[in-house]
C-alpha atoms as a printed R data frame, in Angstrom:
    type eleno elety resid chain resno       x       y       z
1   ATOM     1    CA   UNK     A     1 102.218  90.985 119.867
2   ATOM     2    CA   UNK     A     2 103.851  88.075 117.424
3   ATOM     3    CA   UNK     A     3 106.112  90.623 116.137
4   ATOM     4    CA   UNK     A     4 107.556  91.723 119.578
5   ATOM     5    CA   UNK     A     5 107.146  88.304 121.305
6   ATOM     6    CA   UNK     A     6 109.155  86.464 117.831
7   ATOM     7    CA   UNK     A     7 112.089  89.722 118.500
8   ATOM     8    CA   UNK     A     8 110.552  90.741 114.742
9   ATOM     9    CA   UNK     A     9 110.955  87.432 113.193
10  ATOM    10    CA   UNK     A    10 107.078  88.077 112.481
11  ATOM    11    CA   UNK     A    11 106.327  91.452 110.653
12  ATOM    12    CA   UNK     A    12 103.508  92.096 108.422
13  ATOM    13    CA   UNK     A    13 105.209  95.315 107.363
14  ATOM    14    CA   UNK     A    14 107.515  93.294 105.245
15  ATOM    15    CA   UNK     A    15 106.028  93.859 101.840
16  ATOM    16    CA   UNK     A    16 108.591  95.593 100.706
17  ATOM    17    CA   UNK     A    17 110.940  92.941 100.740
18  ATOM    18    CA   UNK     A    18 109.060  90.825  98.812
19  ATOM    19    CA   UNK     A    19 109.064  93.061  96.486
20  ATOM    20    CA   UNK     A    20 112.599  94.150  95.542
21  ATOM    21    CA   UNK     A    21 113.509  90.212  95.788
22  ATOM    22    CA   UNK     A    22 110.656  90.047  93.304
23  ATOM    23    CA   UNK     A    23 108.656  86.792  94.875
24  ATOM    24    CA   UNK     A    24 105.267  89.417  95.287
25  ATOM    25    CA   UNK     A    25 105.547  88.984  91.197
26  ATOM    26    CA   UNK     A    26 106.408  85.556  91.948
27  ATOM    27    CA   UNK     A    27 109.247  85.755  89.774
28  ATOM    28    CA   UNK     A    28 112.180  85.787  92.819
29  ATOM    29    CA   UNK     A    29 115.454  87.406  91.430
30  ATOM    30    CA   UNK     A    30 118.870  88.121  93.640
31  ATOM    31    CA   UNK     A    31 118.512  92.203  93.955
32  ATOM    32    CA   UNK     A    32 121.229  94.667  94.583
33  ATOM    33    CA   UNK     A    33 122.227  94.836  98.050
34  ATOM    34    CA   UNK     A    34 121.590  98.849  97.882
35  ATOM    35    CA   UNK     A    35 117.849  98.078  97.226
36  ATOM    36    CA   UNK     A    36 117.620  95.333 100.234
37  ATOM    37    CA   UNK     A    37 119.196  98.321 102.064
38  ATOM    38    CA   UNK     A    38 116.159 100.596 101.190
39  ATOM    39    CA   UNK     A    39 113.802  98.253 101.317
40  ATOM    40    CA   UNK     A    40 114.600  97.651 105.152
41  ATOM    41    CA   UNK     A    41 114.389 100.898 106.004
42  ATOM    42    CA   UNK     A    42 110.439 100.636 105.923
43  ATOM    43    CA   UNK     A    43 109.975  97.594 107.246
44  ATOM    44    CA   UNK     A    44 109.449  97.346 110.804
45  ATOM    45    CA   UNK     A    45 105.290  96.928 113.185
46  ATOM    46    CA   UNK     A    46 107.067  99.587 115.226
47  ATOM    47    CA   UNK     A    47 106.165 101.887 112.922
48  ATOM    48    CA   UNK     A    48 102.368 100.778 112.976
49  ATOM    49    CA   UNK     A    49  99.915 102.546 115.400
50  ATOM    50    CA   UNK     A    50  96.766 100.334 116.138
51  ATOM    51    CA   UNK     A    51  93.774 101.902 118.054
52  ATOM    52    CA   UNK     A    52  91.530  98.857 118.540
53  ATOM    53    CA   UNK     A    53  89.075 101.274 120.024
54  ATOM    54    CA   UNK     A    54  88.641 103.559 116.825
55  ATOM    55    CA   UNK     A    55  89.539 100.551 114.518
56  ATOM    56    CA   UNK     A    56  92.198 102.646 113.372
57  ATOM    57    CA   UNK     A    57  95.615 101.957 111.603
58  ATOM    58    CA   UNK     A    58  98.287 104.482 111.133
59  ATOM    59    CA   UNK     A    59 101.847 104.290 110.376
60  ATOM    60    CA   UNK     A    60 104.495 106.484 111.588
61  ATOM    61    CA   UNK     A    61 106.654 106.678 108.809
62  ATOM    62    CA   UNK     A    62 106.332 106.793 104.959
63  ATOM    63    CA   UNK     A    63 106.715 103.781 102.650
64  ATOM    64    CA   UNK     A    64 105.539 101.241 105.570
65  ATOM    65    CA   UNK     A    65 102.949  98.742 103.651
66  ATOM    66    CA   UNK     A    66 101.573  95.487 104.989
67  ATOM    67    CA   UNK     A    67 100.631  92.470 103.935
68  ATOM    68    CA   UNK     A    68  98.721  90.323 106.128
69  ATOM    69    CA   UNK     A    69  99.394  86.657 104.022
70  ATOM    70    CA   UNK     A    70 101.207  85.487 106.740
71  ATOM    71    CA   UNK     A    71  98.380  85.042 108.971
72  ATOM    72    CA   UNK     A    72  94.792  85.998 106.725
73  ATOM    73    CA   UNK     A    73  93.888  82.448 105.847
74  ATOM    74    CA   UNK     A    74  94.171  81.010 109.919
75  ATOM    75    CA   UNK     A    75  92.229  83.922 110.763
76  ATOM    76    CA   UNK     A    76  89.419  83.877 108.261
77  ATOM    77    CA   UNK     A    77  89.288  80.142 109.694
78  ATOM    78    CA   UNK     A    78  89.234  81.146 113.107
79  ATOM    79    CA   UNK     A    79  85.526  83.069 112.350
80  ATOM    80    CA   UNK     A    80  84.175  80.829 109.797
81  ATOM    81    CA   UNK     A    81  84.166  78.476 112.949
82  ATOM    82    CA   UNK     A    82  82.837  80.706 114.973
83  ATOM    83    CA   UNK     A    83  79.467  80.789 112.544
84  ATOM    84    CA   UNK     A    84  79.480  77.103 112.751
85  ATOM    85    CA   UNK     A    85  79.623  77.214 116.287
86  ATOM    86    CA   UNK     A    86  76.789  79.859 116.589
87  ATOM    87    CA   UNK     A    87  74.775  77.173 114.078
88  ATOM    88    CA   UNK     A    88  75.450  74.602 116.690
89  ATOM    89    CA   UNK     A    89  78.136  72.373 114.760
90  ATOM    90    CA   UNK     A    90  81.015  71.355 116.994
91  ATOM    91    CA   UNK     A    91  82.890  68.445 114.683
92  ATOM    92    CA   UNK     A    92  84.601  69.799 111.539
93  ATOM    93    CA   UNK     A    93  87.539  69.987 109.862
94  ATOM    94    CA   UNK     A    94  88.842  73.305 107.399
95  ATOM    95    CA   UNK     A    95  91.455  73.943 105.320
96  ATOM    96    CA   UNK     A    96  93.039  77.258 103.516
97  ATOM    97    CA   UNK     A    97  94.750  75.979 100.673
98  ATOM    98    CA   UNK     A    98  96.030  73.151 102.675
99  ATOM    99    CA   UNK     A    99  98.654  75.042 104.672
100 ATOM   100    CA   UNK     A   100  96.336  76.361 107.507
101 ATOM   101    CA   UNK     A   101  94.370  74.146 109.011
102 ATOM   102    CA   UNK     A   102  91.323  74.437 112.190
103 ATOM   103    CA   UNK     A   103  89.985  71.318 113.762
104 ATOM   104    CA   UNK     A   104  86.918  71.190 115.908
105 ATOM   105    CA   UNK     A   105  85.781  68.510 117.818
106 ATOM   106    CA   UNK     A   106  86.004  64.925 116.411
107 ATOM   107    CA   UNK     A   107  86.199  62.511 113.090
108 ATOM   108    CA   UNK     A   108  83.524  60.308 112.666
109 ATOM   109    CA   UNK     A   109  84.029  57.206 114.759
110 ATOM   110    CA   UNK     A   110  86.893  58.734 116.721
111 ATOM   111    CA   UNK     A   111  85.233  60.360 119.950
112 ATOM   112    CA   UNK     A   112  86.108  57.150 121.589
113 ATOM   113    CA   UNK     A   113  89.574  57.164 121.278
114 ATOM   114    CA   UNK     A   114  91.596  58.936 124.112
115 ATOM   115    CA   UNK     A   115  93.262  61.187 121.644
116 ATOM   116    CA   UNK     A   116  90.231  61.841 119.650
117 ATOM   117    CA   UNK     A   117  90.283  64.657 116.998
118 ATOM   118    CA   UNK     A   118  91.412  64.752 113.496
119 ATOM   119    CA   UNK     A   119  94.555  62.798 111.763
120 ATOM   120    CA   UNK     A   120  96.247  65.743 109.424
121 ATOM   121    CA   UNK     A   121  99.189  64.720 107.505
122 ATOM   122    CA   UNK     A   122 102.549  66.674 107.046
123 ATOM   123    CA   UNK     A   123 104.544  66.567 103.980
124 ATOM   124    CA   UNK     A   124 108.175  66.029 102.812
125 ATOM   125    CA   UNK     A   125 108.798  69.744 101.288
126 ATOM   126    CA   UNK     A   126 111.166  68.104  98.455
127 ATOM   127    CA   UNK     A   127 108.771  65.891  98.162
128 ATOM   128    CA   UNK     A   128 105.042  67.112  98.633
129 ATOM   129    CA   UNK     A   129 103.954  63.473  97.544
130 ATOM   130    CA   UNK     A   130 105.517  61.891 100.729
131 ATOM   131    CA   UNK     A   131 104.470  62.166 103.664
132 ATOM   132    CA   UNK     A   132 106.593  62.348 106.733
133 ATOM   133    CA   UNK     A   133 104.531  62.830 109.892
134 ATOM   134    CA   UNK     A   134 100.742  62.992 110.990
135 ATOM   135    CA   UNK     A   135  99.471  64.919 113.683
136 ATOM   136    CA   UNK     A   136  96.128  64.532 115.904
137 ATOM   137    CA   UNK     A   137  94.069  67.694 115.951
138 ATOM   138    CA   UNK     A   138  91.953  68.443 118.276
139 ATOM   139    CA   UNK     A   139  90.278  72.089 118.958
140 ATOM   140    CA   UNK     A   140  93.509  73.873 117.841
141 ATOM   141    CA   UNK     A   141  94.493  75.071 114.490
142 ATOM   142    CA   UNK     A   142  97.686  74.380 112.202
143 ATOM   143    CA   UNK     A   143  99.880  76.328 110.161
144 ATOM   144    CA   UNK     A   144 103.257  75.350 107.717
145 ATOM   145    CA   UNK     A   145 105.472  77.965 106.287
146 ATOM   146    CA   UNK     A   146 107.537  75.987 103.515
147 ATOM   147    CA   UNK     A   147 109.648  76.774 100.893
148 ATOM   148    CA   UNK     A   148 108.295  73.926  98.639
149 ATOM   149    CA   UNK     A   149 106.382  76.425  95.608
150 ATOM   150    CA   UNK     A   150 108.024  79.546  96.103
151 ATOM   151    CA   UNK     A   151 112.228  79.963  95.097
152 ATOM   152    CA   UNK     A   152 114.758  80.275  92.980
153 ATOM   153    CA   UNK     A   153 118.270  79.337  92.461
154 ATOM   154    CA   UNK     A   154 121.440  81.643  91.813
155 ATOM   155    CA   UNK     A   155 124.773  79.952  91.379
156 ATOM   156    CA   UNK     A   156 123.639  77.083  92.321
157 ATOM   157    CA   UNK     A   157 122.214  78.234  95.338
158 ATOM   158    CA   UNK     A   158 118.236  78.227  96.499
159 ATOM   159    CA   UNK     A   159 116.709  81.173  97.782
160 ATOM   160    CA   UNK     A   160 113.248  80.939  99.535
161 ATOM   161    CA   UNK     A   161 110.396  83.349  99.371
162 ATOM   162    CA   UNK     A   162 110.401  83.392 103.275
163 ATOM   163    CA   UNK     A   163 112.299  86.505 104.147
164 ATOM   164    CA   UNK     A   164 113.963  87.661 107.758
165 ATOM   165    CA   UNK     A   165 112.191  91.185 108.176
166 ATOM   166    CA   UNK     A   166 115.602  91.750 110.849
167 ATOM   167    CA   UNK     A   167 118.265  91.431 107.866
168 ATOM   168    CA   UNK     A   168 116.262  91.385 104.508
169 ATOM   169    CA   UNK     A   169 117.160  88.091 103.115
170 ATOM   170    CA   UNK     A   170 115.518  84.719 102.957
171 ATOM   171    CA   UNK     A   171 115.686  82.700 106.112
172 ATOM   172    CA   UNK     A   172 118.071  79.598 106.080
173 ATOM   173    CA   UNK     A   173 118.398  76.264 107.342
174 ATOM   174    CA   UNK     A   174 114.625  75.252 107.174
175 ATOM   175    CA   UNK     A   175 112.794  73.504 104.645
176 ATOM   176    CA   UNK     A   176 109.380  73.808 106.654
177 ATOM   177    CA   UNK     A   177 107.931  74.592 109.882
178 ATOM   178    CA   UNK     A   178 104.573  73.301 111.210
179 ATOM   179    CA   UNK     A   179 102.675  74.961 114.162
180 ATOM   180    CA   UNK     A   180  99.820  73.848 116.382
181 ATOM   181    CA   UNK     A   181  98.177  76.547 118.432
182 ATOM   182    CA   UNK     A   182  94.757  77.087 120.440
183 ATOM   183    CA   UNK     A   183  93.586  79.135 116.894
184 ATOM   184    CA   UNK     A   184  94.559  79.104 113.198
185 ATOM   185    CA   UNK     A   185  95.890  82.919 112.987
186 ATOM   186    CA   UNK     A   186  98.004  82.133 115.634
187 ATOM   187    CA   UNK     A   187  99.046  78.629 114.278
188 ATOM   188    CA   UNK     A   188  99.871  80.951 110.713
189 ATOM   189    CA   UNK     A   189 101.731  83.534 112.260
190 ATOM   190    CA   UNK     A   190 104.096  81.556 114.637
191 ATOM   191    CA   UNK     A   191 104.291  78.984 111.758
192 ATOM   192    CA   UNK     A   192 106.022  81.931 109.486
193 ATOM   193    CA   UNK     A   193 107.708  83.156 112.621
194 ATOM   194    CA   UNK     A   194 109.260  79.932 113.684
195 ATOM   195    CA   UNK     A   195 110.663  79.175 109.881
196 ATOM   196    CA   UNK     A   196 112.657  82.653 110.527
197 ATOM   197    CA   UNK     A   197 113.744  81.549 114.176
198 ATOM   198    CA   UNK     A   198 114.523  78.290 113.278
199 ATOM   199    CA   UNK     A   199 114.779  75.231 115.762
200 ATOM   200    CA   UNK     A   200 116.683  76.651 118.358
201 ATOM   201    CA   UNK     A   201 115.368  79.582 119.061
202 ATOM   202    CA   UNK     A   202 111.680  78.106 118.970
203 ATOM   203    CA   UNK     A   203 112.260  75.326 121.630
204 ATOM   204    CA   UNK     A   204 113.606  78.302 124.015
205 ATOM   205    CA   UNK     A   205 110.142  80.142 122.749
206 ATOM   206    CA   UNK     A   206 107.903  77.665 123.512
207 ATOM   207    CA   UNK     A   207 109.419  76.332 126.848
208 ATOM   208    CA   UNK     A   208 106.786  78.632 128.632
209 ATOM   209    CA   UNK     A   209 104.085  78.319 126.492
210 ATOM   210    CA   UNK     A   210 102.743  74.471 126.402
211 ATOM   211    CA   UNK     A   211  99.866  75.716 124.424
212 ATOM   212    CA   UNK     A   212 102.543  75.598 120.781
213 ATOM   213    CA   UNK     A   213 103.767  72.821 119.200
214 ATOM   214    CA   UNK     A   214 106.340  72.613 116.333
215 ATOM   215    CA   UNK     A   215 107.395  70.535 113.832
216 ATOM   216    CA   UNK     A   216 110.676  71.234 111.928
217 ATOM   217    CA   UNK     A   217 112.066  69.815 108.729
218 ATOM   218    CA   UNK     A   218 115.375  70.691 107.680
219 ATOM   219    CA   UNK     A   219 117.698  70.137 105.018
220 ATOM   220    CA   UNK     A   220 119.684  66.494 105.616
221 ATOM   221    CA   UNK     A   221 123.136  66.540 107.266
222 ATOM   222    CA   UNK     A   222 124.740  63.351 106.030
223 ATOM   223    CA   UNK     A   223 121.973  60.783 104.724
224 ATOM   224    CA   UNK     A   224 119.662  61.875 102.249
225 ATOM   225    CA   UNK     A   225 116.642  62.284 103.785
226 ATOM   226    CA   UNK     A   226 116.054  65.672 106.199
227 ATOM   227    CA   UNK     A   227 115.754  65.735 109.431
228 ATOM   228    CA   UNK     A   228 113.080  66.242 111.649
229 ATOM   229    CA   UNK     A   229 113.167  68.196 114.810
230 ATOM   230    CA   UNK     A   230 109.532  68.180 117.062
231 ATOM   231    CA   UNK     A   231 108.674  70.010 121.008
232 ATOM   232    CA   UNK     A   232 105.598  70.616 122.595
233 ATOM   233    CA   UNK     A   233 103.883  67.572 121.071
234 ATOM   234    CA   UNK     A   234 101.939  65.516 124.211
235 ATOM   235    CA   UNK     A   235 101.732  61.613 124.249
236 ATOM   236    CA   UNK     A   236  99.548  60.179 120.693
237 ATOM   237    CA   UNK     A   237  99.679  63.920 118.944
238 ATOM   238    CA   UNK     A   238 102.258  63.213 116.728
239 ATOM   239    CA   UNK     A   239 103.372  60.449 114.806
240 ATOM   240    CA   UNK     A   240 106.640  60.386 112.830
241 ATOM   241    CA   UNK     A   241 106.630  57.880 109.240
242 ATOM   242    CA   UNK     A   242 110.008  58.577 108.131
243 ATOM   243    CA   UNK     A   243 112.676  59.823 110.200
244 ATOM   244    CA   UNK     A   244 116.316  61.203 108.565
């Protein structure tokens, strides 16, 4: 669904573009634009046949892989809250290495404020000690694709581990991209998604869907610090601390 509702910018069949640009070894390197070439020609969910019945995967044609890293962590949030919720425990707060995030319920000492929920703070991704924004959560998970651990530079040029499944090379224009959704997998996947789209393209995408909010940070114009570019945020859910 994410991959034909995004127009591919989503695609867990792009493992083999990590690959050949060498960040699955974590050690990203420019490749030859021959290999990109082959690389693209197995990536594509269209080739991926899922029988939820049977529990079944298949793929249509050879060399399609997948790698689910995109969206794993929100998910295996999304049912470790549905054990606490089968235990009976309605306020908490998780976290998958920081990046994907699930909020239930309320803080301590917070269920009497209008907004309620939990504060969660989003980062500079130049500089992960600053923080730039915070955001109330509420019942609704959060995801951030950045390009803050994983990239290299060529000529003086930085290139990101987060790739474009649609031409092969890593997405521009976008330093990070911060989701809130009704779960975490979904929060994950639009997250990586929307970092590929970019701002544009995800304001038109979420014009019909009030249920996603983004948060973009992007490389500065003119001053030095980036700018920040926010839709589908309602009144006291988010709170900007530095603006470019």
């Amino acid at each position: 669904d994410l991959y034909r509702q995004s127009g591919g910018a989503f695609d867990i069949t792009s493992a083999p573009l990590g690959e050949v640009w060498g960040f699955a070894r974590r050690q990203g390197a420019l490749p030859a634009k021959a290999d990109v070439a082959e690389a693209l020609k197995s990536v594509g969910s269209r080739y991926v046949k899922l029988d939820e019945e049977k529990g079944t995967v298949q793929f249509t044609k050879e060399g399609v892989r997948l790698n689910l890293g995109s969206i794993g962590k929100g998910y295996a949030l999304d049912r470790a809250a549905e054990l606490l919720a089968a235990w009976g425990i309605s306020d908490f707060l998780f976290h998958g290495g920081q990046s994907s995030v699930l909020a239930r319920g309320h803080r301590a000492g917070t269920s009497g404020d209008a907004a309620g929920g939990w504060t969660v703070g989003v980062c500079d991704p130049l500089h992960p000690e600053r923080r730039l924004a915070e955001i109330k959560l509420r019942d609704r998970g959060l995801g951030t694709s950045g390009s803050t651990m994983q990239f290299f530079r060529h000529r003086g040029r930085r290139y990101a581990h987060l790739l474009d499944p649609r031409t092969g090379r890593p997405a521009e224009g976008v330093l990070s991209a911060t989701v809130v959704a009704p779960t975490a997998a979904l929060a994950d996947g639009l997250s990586t998604a929307f970092f590929v789209m970019g701002p544009e393209a995800t304001e038109e995408f979420c014009r019909d869907r009030p249920e996603i909010a983004a948060l973009f940070v992007c490389p500065a114009a003119r001053s030095g610090r980036p700018e920040i570019h926010a839709m589908g945020f309602g009144e006291g859910e988010l709170r900007i601390l530095e603006e470019g």
